[in-house]
C-alpha positions in Angstrom: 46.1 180.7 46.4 49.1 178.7 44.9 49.4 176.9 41.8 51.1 173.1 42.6 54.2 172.8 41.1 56.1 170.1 42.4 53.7 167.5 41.1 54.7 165.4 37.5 54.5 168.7 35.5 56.3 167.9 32.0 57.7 165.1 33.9 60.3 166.9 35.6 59.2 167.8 38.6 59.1 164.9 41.9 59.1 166.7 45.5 61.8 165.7 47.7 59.1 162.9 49.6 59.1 161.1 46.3 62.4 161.2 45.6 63.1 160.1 49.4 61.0 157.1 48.8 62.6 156.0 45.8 66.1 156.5 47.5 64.7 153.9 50.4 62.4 151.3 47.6 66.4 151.1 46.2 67.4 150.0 49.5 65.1 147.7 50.0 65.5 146.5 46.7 68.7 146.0 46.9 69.1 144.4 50.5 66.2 141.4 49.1 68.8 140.8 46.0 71.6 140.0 48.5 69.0 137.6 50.2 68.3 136.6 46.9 72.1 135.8 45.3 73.1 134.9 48.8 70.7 132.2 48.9 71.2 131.0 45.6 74.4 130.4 46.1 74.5 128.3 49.2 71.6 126.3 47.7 74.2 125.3 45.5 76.7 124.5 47.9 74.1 122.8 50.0 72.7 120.7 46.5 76.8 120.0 45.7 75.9 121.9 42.3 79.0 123.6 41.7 80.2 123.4 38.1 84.3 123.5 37.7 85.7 124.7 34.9 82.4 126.7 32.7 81.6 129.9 32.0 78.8 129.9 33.9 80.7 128.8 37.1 83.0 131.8 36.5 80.0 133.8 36.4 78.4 132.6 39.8 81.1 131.1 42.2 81.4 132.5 45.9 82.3 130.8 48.9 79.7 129.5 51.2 80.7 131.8 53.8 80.9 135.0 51.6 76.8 133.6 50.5 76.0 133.6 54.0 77.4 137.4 55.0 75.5 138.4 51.8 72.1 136.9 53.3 72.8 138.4 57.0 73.5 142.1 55.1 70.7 141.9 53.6 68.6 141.0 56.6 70.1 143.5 59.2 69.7 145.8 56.2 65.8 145.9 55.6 65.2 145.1 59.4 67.2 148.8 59.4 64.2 150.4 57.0 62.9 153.4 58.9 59.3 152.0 60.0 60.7 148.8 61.4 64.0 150.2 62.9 61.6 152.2 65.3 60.6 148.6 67.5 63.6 147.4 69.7 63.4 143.7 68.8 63.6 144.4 64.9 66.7 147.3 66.1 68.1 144.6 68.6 67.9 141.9 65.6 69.9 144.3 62.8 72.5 145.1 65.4 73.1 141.2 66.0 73.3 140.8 62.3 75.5 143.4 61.7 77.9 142.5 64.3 78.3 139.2 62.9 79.1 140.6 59.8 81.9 142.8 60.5 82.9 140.2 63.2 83.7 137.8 59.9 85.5 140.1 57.6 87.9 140.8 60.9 88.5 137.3 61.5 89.2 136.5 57.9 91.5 139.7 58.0 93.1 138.3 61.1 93.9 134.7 59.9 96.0 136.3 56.8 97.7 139.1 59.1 98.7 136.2 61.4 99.0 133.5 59.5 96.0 131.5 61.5 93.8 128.7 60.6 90.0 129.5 62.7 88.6 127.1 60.1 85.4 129.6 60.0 85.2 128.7 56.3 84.9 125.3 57.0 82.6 125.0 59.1 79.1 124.6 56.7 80.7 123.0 53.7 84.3 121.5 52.5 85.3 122.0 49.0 86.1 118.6 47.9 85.9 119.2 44.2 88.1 122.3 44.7 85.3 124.5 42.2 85.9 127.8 44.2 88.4 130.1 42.6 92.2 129.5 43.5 94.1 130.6 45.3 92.4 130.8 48.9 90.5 127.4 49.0 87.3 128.0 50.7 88.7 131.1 53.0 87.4 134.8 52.1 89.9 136.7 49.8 91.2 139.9 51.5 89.1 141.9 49.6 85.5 140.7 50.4 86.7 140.1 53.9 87.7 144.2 54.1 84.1 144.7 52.2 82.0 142.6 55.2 84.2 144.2 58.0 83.2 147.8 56.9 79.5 147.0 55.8 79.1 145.8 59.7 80.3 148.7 61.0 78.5 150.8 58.3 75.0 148.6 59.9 75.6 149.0 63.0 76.2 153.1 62.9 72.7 153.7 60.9 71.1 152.7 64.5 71.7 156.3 65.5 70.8 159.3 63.6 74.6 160.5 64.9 75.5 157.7 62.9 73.9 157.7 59.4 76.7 160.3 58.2 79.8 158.0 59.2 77.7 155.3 57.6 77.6 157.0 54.6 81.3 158.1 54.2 82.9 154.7 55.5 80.6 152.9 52.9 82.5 154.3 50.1 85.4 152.2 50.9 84.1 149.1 50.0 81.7 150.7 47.3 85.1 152.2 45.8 87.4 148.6 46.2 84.4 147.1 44.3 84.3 149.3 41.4 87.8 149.2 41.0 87.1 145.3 41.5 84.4 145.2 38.2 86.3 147.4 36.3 89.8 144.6 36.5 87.5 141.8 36.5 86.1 143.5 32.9 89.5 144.3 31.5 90.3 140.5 32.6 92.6 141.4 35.9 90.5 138.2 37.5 92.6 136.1 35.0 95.7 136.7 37.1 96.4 133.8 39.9 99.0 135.9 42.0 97.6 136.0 45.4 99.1 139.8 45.5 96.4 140.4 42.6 93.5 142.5 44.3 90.8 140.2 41.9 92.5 136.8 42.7 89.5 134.3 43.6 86.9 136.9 43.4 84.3 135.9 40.9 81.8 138.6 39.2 79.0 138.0 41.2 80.6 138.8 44.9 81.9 142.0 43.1 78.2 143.3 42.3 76.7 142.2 45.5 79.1 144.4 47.0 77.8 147.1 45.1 74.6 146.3 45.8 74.9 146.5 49.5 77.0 149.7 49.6 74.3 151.4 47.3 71.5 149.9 49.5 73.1 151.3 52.8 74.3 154.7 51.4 70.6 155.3 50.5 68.8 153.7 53.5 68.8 157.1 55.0 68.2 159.9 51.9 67.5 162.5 54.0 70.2 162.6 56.1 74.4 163.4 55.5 75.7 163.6 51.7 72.6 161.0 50.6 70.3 163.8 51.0 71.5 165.3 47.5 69.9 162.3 46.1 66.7 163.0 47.4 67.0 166.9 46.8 64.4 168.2 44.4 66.8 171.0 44.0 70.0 171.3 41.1 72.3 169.7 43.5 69.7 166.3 43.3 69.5 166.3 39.6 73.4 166.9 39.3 74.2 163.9 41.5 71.1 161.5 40.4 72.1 161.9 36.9 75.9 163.0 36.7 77.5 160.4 39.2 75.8 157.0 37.3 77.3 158.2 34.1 80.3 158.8 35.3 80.1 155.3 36.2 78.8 153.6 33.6 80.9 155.8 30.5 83.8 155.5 32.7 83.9 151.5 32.7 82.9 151.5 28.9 85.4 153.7 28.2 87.6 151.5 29.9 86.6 148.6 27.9 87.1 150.0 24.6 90.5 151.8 25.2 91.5 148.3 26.7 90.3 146.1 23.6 91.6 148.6 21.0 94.7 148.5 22.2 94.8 144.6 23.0 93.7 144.4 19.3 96.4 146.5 18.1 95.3 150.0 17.5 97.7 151.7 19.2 100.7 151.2 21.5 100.9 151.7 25.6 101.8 156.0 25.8 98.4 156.4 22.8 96.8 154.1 24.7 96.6 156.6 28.1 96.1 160.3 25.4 93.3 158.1 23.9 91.4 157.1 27.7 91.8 160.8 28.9 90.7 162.2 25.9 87.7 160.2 25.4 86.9 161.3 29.4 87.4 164.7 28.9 84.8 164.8 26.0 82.0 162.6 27.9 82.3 164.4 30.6 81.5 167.9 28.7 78.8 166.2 26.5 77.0 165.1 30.2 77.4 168.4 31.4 75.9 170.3 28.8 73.1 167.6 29.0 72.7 168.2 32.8 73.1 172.3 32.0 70.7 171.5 29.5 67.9 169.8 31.5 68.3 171.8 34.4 67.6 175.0 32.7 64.4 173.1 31.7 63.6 173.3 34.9 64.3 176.6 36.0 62.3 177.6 33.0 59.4 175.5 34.4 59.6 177.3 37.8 59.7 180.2 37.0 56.4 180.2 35.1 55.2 178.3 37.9 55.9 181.4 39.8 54.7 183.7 37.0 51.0 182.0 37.4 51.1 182.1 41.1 51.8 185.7 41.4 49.0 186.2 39.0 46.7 184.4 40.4 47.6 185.9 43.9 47.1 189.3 42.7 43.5 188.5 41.5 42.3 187.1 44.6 43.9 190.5 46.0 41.9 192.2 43.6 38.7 190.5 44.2 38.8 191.0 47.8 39.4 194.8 48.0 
């Protein structure tokens, strides 16, 4: 006889099936947001709703071709969810999807290597009014065309369990452009109109639909590769559940306020970069003595678990000699 302790015992505990099934709910989650901002946003190209020169335009610009690879992501993405990946015509469907979006971002890449004109962006809507971000007119910027070229290849390797590794370590390239993307679009990098500029005619919503579809495809398959640390019920799963989204988020707020107290005045340029790593240094002790913290919580928790079951083993030993 055994005493369950992997059920929702002072609220620490999940076994590694729950935590597998969150990891894929985010998946799918994210993949019907793409739909979702993807569709959105060619419903206002489609309605001619686009609004120059607002905040809110700023906010929710992208190219009618960048809208549609977000829809067809998302798509081959939940047709990819384990259950429905199994039958050949929703597998055969994904793979289509995916090739289509990696054969995009290549052929965007190509027209600025080579200086060609496909007209691929053209070929749905025109910008007349000229309301999508200078300076690239209606084409992809370099960056989201990189993005779409290694999210298709990333869908098309999570057709084979051979592939779901590779998946998950080529998906941090465009997972780590668009974090370095939202952090320069925060600190105002977007305001820059060189076309050398890595943010030039990105807009903020691209950049976290990016981040979106990285996140969903790194955790379409938690039990496999480095994603099965977030599914772990073990210390290595609560380290990386809880450690690497505040390293995130405290790293960009950080950011933030370094940048603004300097813009204000605080401090000059060389105080500026003491201040940032300082202020690192010391969030990144405070979360690990919070993670040492709950984790020891837990090993507490087990152990008594183990305490109970011993006993209880022993008296059933007892009883039946």
């Amino acid at each position: 006889m055994t005493v369950d302790t992997t059920g929702a015992e002072r609220g620490f505990l999940i076994t590694q099936t729950q935590l597998a099934e969150r990891c894929r709910m985010v998946s799918m989650g994210a993949a019907i947001l793409l739909i979702f901002v993807g569709g959105v946003a060619l419903i206002g190209w489609a309605a001619d709703a686009a609004l120059p020169n607002t905040t809110w335009h700023s906010l929710v610009a992208m190219r009618a071709n960048t809208a549609i690879a977000f829809i067809i992501t998302g798509l081959s993405l939940l047709l990819l969810r384990q259950k429905w990946s199994r039958r050949i015509m929703f597998s055969a469907a994904a793979s289509i999807l995916a090739f289509f979006v990696m054969a995009l971002g290549l052929l965007t890449l190509m027209e600025y290597l080579f200086n060609l004109h496909l007209g691929i962006d053209q070929l749905l809507f025109k910008d007349i009014s000229g309301s999508v971000p200078a300076p690239y007119g209606t084409r992809m910027p370099p960056m989201p065309a990189l993005n779409f070229f290694m999210l298709g290849i990333c869908l098309l390797s999570l057709q084979s369990p051979r592939g779901f590794s590779i998946a998950q370590w080529l998906v941090m390239l465009p997972l780590g452009l668009s974090t370095l993307a939202l952090a320069g679009y925060l600190l105002g990098a977007h305001q820059a109109n060189s076309t050398t500029t890595l943010l030039s005619g990105i807009a903020l919503t691209p950049i976290l639909a990016f981040l979106l579809a990285g996140i969903g495809i790194f955790l379409s398959r938690p039990e496999w590769g480095i994603a099965s640390h977030f599914s772990s019920d073990g210390a290595d799963g609560v380290l990386v559940r809880y450690f690497i989204p505040a390293i995130f988020v405290s790293g960009i707020i950080i950011g933030i306020i370094v940048h603004y107290l300097h813009e204000m005045g605080f401090y000059d340029h060389g105080f500026e970069i003491a201040f940032f790593v300082v202020m690192v240094i010391g969030t990144l002790a405070i979360m690990i003595l919070v993670i040492a913290k709950y984790l020891n919580s837990i090993n507490e928790l087990r152990a008594e678990a183990e305490i109970r079951n011993g006993i209880a083993d022993n008296a059933i030993m007892a009883a039946n000699a």
